[in-house]
N, C-alpha and C positions, 0 to 999 in steps of 0.2 A: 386890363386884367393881366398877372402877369401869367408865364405857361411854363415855367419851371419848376418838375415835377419836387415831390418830397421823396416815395421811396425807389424813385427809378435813377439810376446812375446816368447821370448829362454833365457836358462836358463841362468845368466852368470858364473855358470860352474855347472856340472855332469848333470843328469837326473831330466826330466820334463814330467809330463805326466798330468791326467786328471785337467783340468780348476774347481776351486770351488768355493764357496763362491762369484757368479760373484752382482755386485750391483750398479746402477748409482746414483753418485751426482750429481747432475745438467748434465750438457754434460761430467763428467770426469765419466771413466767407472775402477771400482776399481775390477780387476779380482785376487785372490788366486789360487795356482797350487801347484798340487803335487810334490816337490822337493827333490830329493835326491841330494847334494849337493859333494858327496864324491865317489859318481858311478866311474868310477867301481870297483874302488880303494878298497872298501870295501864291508860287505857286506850289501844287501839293508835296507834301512832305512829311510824310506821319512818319511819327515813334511810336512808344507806349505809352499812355495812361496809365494809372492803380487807382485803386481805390478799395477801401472796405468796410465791411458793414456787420454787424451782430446779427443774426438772423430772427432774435426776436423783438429787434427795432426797426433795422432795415432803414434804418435812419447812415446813409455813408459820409466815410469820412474822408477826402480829398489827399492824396500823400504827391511829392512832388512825381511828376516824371519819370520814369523808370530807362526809359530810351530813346536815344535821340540819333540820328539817322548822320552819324560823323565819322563814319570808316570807309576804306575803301572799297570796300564787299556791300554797306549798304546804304551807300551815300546820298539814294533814289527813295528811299525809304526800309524803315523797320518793319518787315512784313506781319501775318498775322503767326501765331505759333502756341506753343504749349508751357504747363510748368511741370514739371517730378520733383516729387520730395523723395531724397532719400536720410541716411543715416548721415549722410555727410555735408546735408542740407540742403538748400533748394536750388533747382538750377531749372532758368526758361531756355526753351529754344524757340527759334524765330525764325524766319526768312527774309536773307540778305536781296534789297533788289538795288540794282547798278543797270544802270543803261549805259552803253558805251556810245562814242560819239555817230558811229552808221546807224545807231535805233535799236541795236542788238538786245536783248533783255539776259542777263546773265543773272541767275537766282542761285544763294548758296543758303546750308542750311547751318545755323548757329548758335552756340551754348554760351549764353553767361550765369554765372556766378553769381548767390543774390545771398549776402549777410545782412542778418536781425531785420528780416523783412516786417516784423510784429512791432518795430522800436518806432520811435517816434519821429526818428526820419521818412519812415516807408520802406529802412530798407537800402546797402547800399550794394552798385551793380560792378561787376566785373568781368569781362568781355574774354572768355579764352583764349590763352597765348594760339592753339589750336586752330582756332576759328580762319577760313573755315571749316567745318566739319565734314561738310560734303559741297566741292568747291563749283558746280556747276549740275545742269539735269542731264540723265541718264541720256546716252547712244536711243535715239530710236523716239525721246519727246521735246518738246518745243522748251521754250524758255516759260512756258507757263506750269509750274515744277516750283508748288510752293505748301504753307500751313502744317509744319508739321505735329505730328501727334502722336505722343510717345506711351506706350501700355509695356504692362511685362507680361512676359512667355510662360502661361502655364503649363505641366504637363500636357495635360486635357488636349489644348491649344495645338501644341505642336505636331499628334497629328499621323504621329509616326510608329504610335502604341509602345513608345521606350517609358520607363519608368520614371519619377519625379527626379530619381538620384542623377536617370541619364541627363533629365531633360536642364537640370544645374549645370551640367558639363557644358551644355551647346549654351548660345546667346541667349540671353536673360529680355532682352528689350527689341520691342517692334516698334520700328516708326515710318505711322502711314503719313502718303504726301498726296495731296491732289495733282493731278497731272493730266497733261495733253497728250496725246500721239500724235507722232509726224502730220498723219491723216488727218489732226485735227476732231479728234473724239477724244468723250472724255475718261476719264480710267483714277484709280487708286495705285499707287506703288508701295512697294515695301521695301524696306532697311531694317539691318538686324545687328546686335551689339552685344558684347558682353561688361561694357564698361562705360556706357552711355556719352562715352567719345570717337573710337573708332567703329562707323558704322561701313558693312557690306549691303551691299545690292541682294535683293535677296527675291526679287521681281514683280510681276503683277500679282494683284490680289484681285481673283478671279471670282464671280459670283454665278452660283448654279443653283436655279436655268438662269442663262443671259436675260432672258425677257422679264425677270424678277428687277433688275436694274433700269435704270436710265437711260436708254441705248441713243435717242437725241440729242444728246449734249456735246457740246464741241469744247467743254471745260468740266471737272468735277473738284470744286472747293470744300477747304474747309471737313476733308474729312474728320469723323470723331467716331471709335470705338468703345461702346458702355457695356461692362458686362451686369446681367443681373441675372436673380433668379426669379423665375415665374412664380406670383404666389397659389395661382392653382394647381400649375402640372407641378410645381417642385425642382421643373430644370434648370439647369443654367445656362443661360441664352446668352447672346448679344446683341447690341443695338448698334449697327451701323448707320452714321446720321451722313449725308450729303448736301453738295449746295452744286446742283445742274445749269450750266450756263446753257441758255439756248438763243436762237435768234431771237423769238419772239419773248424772250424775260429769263429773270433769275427767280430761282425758287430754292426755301428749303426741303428736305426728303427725309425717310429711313424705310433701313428695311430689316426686320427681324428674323433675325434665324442664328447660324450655331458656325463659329468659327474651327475651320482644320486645317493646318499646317497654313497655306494661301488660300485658301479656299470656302469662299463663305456660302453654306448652306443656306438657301432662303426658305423659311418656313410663313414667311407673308411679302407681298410684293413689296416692292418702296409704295411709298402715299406721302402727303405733305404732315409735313410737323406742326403747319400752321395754316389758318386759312385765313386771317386777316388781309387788311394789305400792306402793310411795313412786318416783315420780321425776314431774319438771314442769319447766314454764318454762327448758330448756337454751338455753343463748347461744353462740356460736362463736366462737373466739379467730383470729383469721387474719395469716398471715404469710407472704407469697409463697405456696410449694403448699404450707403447710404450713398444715392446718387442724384444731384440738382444740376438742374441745366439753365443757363444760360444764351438769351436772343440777342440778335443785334435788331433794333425796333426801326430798322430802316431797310433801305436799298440801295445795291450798286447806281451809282451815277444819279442818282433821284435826293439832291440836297436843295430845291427849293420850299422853304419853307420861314412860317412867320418869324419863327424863334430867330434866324438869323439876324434877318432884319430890325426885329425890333430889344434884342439881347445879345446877340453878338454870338451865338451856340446855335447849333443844329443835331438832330438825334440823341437816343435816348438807350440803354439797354433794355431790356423786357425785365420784371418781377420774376426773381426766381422760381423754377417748378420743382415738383420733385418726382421723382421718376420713377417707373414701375411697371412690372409685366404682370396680363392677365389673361390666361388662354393664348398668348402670344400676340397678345394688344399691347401695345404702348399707352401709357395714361402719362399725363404730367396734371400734376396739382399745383397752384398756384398757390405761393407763399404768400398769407397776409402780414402785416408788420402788426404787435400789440397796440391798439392803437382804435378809438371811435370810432363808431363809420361816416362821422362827421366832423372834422375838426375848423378852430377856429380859422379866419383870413389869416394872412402873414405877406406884407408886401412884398417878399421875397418868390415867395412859394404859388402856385395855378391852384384851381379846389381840387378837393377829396373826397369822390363820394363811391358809395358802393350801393348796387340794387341785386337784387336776390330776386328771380324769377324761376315758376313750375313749368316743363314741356308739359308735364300733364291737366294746364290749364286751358282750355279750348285758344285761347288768342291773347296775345298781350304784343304791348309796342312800347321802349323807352326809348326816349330822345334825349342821347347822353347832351348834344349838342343844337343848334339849328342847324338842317339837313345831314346830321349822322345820326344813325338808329340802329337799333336791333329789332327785329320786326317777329313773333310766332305766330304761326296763322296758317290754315290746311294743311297740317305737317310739315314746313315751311318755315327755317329758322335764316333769315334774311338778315346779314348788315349792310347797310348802306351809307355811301358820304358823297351826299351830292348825286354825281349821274352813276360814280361809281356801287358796285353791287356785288358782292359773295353769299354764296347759298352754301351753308354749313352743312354737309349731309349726315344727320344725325338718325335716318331714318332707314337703320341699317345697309348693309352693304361692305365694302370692303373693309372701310374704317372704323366699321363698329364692331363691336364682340362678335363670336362667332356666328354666322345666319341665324343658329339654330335657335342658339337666345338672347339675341340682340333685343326682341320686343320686351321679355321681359325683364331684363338688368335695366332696360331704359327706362320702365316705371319705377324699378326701385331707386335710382338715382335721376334722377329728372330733375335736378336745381340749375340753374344756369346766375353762375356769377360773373355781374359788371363790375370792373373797378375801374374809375377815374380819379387819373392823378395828373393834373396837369394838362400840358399838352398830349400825352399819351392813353392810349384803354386796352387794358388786357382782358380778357372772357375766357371764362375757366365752363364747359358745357358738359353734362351729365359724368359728374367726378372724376373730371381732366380725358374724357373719352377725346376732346375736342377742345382747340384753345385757338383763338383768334386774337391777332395784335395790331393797333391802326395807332396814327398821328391824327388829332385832331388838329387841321389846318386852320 
């Protein structure tokens, strides 16, 4: 049987991991990915991938390459990074990684150029005379000083109660970086620009209370900044998304609250974005309110798997969500493709199936797989693969709506959707309160 999904983005051959540069035109959602193309055949080396998809097919379509890891700034590879569209087109940034010949890790951050990205090339790339942009990490952190993510500066934002007209005068664009300290802890930095080429140091991006953040982490990836508005208080919020390196594992995070000047207000701790067991490094695709996120359906250093072996590919992205505050919850809803919930074989393609289960049904148990399950039973929503086990805490608490009426928003949406596709399952739990992402091995 073959395990190569239909609407999940895999690579068509060697290694893929975090999702970049994600950006909608009209409904077509044009996602970049980390691609090593020659895994494991040699040694690593990733650029970018592309790829894009219609959102009510979700059916993608392969474009070549976008970047290849052949300059002297990132000759170790094309790190993970961002896209902006502006008036004057689109432009990704990335991080440069070079190891010098002592081990040294020198990361720089960098702007190409991307004409008729929509054309039937994919799109062709051009590398800033500039570049790099910011030629090494700040006085004070390690060479682990990368991912960046570029938002603009609203009034609101900055912080400093000056006016929209002032707030035009100062830097127009923020861009955060994951970063290390000396000490080896992890942290967020910021850059500020008024021209999306010459960026200033502009410092840490401090989160209040400390203990609202990840304070264990000896790395923080992958930052992403999503603004939204809550559909019941009416605010305008943000969603800072993280990826905490720790000894004992990587995870992803967020945490909601209200951005000022550097300084992010936390109005709910961090909690994970996912509770499966493959998913990391999501990026956000944004377009007026309309904001979808994107997973990477793996994990650092964890690429054994059948698909290599027997197709020559490994990993997967996750189905796109969509995004949304509630009470100062986070929801993601999981995009389906128009499409049966059973479609025929295709030598090509792994099956397709979808199951629709009640929390508010005393027990039920589906066997996406032999020894993987989703399990409901004394308020107890259990997936399992094999010896491994996650307990999805749906029974309120931090993660769920607010204490007061977490029980009853759960009887009113109590569906729990499975979808398999392939080698991949995404689970969308009590309308995107919870979402879970695994490999079936």
């Amino acid at each position: 049987m073959p395990y190569r999904p239909r609407f999940h983005v895999a690579p068509p051959q060697g290694r893929l991991n975090d999702p970049n540069g994600l950006y909608l035109d009209g409904t077509t959602l044009h996602a970049f990915y980390q691609h090593d193309p020659a895994f494991p055949r040699r040694p690593k080396r990733i650029g970018w991938g592309h790829a894009s998809a219609d959102l009510r097919s979700l059916r993608w379509q392969h474009h070549p390459d976008a970047l290849t890891p052949d300059t002297p700034y990132d000759r170790h590879g094309c790190y993970s990074g961002c896209a902006v569209r502006t008036e004057d087109g689109l432009r990704l940034y990335y991080t440069g990684n070079l190891k010098t010949e002592d081990g040294t890790r020198v990361p720089s951050q960098n702007l190409v150029h991307v004409h008729h990205p929509a054309g039937p090339e994919g799109g062709f790339y051009q590398r800033s005379p500039l570049n790099p942009l910011i030629p090494r990490e700040h006085p004070g952190y390690t060479g682990h000083f990368r991912d960046p993510h570029i938002t603009p500066i609203t009034a609101e934002e900055a912080g400093d109660g000056g006016s929209a007209e002032q707030a035009t005068a100062r830097p127009r664009w923020r861009m955060l970086l994951g970063a290390q300290r000396e000490e080896e802890r992890g942290a967020v930095v910021v850059y500020e620009s008024a021209d999306l080429e010459s960026w200033d140091w502009a410092g840490e991006l401090r989160v209040e209370p400390a203990e609202a953040a990840p304070q264990d982490a000896f790395m923080w990836e992958c930052p992403n900044l999503v603004p939204l508005r809550d559909e019941v208080t009416g605010e305008r919020l943000h969603v800072l998304f993280l990826c905490p390196q720790r000894a004992g594992g990587d995870e992803s995070g967020y945490i909601v609250g209200r951005l000022e000047g550097h300084t992010f207000h936390a109005l709910r701790p961090y909690q994970r974005t996912d509770w499966g067991f493959e998913f990391y490094a999501p990026q956000a695709a944004l377009d007026g309110d309309t904001a979808l996120l994107l997973g990477w359906a793996g994990m650092p250093a964890q690429d054994e798997s059948a698909t290599l072996a027997a197709e020559g590919w490994v990993h997967t992205l996750t189905l796109p969500r969509r995004l949304s505050l509630h009470n100062h919850a986070l929801r993601q809803r999981i995009l389906l493709p128009d499409a049966p919930e059973q479609l025929p074989a295709d030598e090509a393609y792994g099956p397709w199936q979808v199951w629709r289960r009640s929390l508010l049904d005393e027990a039920w148990s589906v066997e996406i797989e032999p020894g993987f399950s989703l399990t409901w039973s004394d308020g107890q929503l259990e997936l399992r693969r094999g010896e491994e086990t996650r307990l999805i805490p749906v029974a309120g608490g931090a993660e769920s709506e607010r204490p007061d009426n977490a029980s009853q928003e759960l009887n009113k949406n109590s569906i729990v959707l499975i979808i398999r596709d392939g080698n991949v399952v995404d689970i969308e739990v009590a309308d995107g309160r919870f979402c879970a992402t695994s490999h079936i091995f």
